[in-house]
N, C-alpha and C positions, 0 to 999 in steps of 0.2 A: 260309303257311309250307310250307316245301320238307320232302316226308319225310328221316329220319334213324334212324339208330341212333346210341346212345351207351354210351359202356364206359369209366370209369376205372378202373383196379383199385389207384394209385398212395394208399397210406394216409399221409394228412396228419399228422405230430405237431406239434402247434401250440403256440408260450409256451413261457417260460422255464424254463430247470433240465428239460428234457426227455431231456436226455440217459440218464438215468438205465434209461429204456426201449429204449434202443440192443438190449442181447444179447436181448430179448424177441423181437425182430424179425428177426435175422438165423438162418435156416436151422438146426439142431441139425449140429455135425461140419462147420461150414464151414470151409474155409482161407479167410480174408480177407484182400484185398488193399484198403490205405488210399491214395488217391489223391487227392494237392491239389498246387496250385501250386506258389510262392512262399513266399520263407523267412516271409512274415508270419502262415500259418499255424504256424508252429509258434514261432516268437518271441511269438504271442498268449498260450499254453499250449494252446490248441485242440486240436493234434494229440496233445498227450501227458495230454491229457484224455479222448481218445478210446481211445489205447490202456488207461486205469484202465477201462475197460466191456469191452474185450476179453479180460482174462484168461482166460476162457472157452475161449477159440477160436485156435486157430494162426493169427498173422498176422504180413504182411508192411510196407512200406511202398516208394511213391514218390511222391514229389515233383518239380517243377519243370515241369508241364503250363504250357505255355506259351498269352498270351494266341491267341485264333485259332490253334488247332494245326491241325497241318498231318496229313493221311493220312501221309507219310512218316517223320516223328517218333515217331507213334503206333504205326505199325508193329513197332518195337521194343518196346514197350511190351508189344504184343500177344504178340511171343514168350516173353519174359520170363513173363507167364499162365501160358503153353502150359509152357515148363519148368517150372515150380514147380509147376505143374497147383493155381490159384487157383481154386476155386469159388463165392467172391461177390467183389463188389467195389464197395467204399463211396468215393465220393465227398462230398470235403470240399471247401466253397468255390464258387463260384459259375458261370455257364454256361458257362465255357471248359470248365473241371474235370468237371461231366458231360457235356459232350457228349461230349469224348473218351472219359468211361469209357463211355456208353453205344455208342460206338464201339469202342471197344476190347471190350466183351461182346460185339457180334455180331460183331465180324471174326474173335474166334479161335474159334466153332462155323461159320463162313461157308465153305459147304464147293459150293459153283457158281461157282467160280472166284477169282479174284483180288481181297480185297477194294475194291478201290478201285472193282469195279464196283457196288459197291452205292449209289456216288456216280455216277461217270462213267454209266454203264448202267443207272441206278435199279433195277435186281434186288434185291424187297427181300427179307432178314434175315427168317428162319423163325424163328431162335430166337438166342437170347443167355444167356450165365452172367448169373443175377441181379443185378440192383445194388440198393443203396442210396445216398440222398443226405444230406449233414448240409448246406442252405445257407447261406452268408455274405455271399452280395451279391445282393438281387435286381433285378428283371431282365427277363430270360430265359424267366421259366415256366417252363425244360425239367426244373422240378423235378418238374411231373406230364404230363407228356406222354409221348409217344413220338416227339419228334423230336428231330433232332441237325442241327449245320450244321459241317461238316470243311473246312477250306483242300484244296487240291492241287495242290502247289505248278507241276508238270508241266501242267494246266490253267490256272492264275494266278488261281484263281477260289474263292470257298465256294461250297460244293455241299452243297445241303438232304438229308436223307433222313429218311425213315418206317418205323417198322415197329413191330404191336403187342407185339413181345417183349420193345422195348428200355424199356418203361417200369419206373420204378423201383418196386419192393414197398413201399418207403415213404419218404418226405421227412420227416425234423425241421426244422421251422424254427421257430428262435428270431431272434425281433426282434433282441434284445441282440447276435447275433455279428453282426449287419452295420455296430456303430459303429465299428468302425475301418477301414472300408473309405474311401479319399479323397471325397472329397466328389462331386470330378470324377465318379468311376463311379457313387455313388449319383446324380449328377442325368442320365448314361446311363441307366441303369435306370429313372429315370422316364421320361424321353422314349421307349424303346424299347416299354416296356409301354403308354404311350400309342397307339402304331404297330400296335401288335399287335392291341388294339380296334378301332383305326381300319380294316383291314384288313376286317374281318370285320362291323362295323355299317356302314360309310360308302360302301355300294355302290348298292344298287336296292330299294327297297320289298316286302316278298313278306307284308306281315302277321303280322309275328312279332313280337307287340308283347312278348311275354315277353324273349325276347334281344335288343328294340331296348332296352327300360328298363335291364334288367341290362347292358347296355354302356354307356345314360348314365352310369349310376348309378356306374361305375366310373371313365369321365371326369371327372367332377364329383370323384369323390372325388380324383383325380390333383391335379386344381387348387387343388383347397383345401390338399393335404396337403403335394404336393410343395414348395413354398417354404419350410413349414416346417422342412423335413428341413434345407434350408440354413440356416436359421435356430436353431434347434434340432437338433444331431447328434446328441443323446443323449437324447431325447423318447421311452420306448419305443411310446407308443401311435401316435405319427406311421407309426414305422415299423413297427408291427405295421400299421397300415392298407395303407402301401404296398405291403408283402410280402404281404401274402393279397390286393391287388388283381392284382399281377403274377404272380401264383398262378394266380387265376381269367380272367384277359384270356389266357391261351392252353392254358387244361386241355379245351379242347374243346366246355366248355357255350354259351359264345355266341358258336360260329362252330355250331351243329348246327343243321337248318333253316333258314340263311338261307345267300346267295352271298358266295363271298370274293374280296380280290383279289387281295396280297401284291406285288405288282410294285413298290411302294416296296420290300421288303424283298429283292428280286434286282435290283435297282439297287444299290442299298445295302451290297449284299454284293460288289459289285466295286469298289465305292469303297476299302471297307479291305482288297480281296484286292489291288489296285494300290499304291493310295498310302498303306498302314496309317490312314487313318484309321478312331477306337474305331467299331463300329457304332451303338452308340446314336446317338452323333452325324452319322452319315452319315441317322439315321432323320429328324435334325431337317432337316437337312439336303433330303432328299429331296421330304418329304410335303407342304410347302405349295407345292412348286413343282407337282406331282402331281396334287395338288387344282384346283390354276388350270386344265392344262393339261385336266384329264376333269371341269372343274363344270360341263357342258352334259349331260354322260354319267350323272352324279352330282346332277343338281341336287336331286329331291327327298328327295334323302337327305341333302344338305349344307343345304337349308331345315331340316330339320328339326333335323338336330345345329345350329342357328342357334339357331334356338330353344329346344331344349331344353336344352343344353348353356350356351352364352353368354346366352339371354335375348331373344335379337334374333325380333323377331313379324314383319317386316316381309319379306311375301314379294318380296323383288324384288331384282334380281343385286348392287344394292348390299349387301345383306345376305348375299349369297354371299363376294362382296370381303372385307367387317368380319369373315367369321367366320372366313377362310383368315388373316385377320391378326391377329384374336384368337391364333388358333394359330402363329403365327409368332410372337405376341407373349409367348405362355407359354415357347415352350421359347427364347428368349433370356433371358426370364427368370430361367430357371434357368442359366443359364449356356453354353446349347447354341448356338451359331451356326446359322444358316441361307442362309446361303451361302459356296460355296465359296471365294471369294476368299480369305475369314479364313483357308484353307489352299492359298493361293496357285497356285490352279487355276483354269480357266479352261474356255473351250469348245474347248478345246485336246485336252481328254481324253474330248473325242465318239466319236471314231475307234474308242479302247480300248472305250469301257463296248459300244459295238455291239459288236464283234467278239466280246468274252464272251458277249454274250446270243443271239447269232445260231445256238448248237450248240442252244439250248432247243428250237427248234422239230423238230431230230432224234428227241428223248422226250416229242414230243407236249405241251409244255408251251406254255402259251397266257397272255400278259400281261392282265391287268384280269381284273374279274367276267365283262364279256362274252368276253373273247377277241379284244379290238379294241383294246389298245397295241399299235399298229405301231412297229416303230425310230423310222421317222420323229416320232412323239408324245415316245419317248423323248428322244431329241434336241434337242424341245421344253422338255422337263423339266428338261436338264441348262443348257440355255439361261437358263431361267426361274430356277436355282438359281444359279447365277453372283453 
C-alpha cells in the first residue's frame, strides 16, 4: 500500500426529514445564497422548504444553474456574490448545481488572477466562502469532496479542478428527494459512480487489500441495487444504498493508498464538452472500450475484479473478455448504451477528442495509473467504442 494522508471535513446528514438540522449547520450572521437549477426544484416544494429553515438568516436565491455549466455563465453568478457580499452558499440539487457553487466560492476570494485559470492553469483556490449542499440526484460524489468539473466554453472542453477549500461543511442527503429525478439520470448516476471506483480499484496491485474490498463491496452493491432503482423508483432503501455508495466511490477513502487513473473520465469529458452527450453515459460509453484497449497493462487487476466482482475463477484472457462484457453488459442493462454509434458518431471524431487532450501534457498531466495512454491508445479507445 502506497503512503497517504486523508482529510474529510465535509459532515454527512444522512435519512429522511433531515432537513430540520439545516440552520444548525450553517455559520451564525450568514447572508445565504440558495442555488439550484431547474424549475423542478421548486415546483417539488423543495426550495420553499428550504427557505421555512432559513428564517434565521438573510437569504437570497438563484436558480437556473445549467446542466455542464460553463466558467462564462458562472461568472455572473460570481459577481452577483460579490455585490450582495454573500457569505455562505447552499447548494440544492445535484452535481451540475455544486460544482458551480463550489466554483462560484472560490472564484469570487480568487484573487492570482483571472478565474478561469484555476481551470485553464490549474492554479489552485486557497480559499473559498463556505458552502453547503442539500442533494437530489446522486451521482457525482462531489457532495463530499473537494472537486469540481466547469465547461469553458473558449477551450470546448470540462476542465477538472481541486482544492481543499472548496469542500462543503456538510451534505444532507436524503434518499426521498432523488425520486423524482428521470430515471435516465438516476441510471447516469449509477454508471458514473461505477467509473469512479473503477478508476481508482481497476489499476495495478500495491496490497491494499483494505480499499481493494471496500471498492468491491461497492461494485457489487451497484449491481445488485442498480436495476432495481429502475424497477422500483420509490424503494427508499434501494436508493439510500445507491446514494451513500456514490458518497463513498469518490470522498477519497478508496482512492488513498493505491494508484489511479481517470483517463476514462477526460475522455469522457470531451465527449459531452463537443457533442453534449449526459457524462454518465459517455462513462458507459468509454470504459469497456478502455478496459480492452489497457487489459494487458491491467490484467491482474481485471483477474481479479473477475473474480471477485462477477465470480469468474478462471485465470485466463478469456475471463478478461467475459468480465469487460459482464460490464458492458450491466450498464446496457440499465439503459446506458456503449457505443457511439447509438449517438451517431463515429471514428470521425478522433481528430477532436486528440486535439482536447493534447494541451494536458502542458500541466503536467499524464493518461493511465502509469502514465502510459498515449493519443495513439486513445484512439484505440474511441475505435473500440464505435
Amino acid at each position: 500500500m502506497n503512503q497517504f494522508e486523508f482529510k474529510n471535513p465535509t459532515k454527512l446528514i444522512f435519512g429522511q426529514q433531515q432537513l430540520d438540522k439545516l440552520p444548525r449547520e450553517i455559520p451564525t450572521s450568514s447572508k445565504v445564497l440558495i442555488i439550484y437549477g431547474g424549475k423542478s426544484a421548486k415546483k417539488s416544494g423543495l426550495i420553499n422548504e428550504v427557505k421555512t429553515h432559513l428564517t434565521d438568516f438573510e437569504y437570497g436565491e438563484f436558480g437556473g444553474i445549467s446542466p455542464n455549466p460553463t466558467y462564462e455563465n458562472l461568472m455572473d453568478l460570481v459577481e452577483l456574490v460579490k455585490l450582495e457580499n454573500y457569505t455562505f452558499l447552499l447548494a440544492v440539487g445535484g452535481g451540475s448545481v455544486i460544482d458551480a457553487t463550489k466554483f462560484v466560492a472560490a472564484a469570487t476570494l480568487f484573487d492570482q488572477g483571472d478565474p478561469v485559470d484555476m481551470l485553464i492553469k490549474q492554479i489552485p483556490a486557497t480559499k473559498a466562502i463556505p458552502i453547503g449542499t442539500i442533494l437530489t440526484l446522486s451521482g457525482t460524489g462531489t457532495e463530499m469532496n473537494g472537486e469540481a468539473v466547469i465547461s469553458v466554453k473558449k477551450e470546448g472542453s470540462k476542465i477538472p479542478f481541486q482544492s481543499s477549500a472548496i469542500y462543503p461543511m456538510f451534505s444532507i442527503l436524503d434518499p426521498s428527494y432523488t425520486y423524482s429525478a428521470p430515471l435516465e439520470q438516476v441510471n447516469n448516476g449509477i454508471v458514473d459512480t461505477f467509473v469512479h471506483i473503477m478508476e481508482q480499484y481497476l489499476t495495478y496491485p500495491v496490497n491494499a487489500k483494505v480499499q481493494d474490498r471496500f471498492a468491491e463491496g461497492l461494485l457489487m452493491t451497484l449491481i445488485e441495487e442498480g436495476p432495481k432503482a429502475i424497477k422500483q423508483p420509490t424503494n427508499y432503501d434501494v436508493r439510500a444504498n445507491l446514494m451513500l455508495t456514490s458518497t463513498l466511490a469518490i470522498n477519497g477513502l478508496i482512492g488513498s493508498g493505491v494508484p489511479q487513473d481517470w483517463s476514462t473520465h477526460m475522455i469522457g469529458h470531451c465527449l459531452t464538452a463537443f457533442y453534449g452527450i449526459d457524462h454518465g453515459k459517455t462513462m458507459g460509453i468509454i470504459l469497456p472500450a478502455m478496459l480492452e484497449v489497457q487489459r494487458v497493462e491491467k490484467r491482474e487487476k481485471l483477474l481479479q475484479y473477475a473474480e471477485r466482482v462477477w465470480g469468474l475463477t478462471d485465470k485466463s484472457d478469456e475471463t478478461i473478455t467475459l468480465a469487460i462484457q459482464k460490464t458492458r453488459d450491466f450498464f446496457e442493462s440499465l439503459g446506458s448504451s456503449t457505443r457511439l454509434t447509438s449517438y451517431s458518431l463515429g471514428e470521425e471524431i478522433i481528430p477532436d477528442i486528440l486535439r482536447a487532450l493534447e494541451p494536458l501534457a502542458a500541466l503536467n498531466i499524464k493518461l493511465g495509473e502509469n502514465g502510459t495512454l498515449t493519443l495513439d491508445k486513445v484512439a484505440q479507445v474511441i475505435q473500440l467504442a464505435v
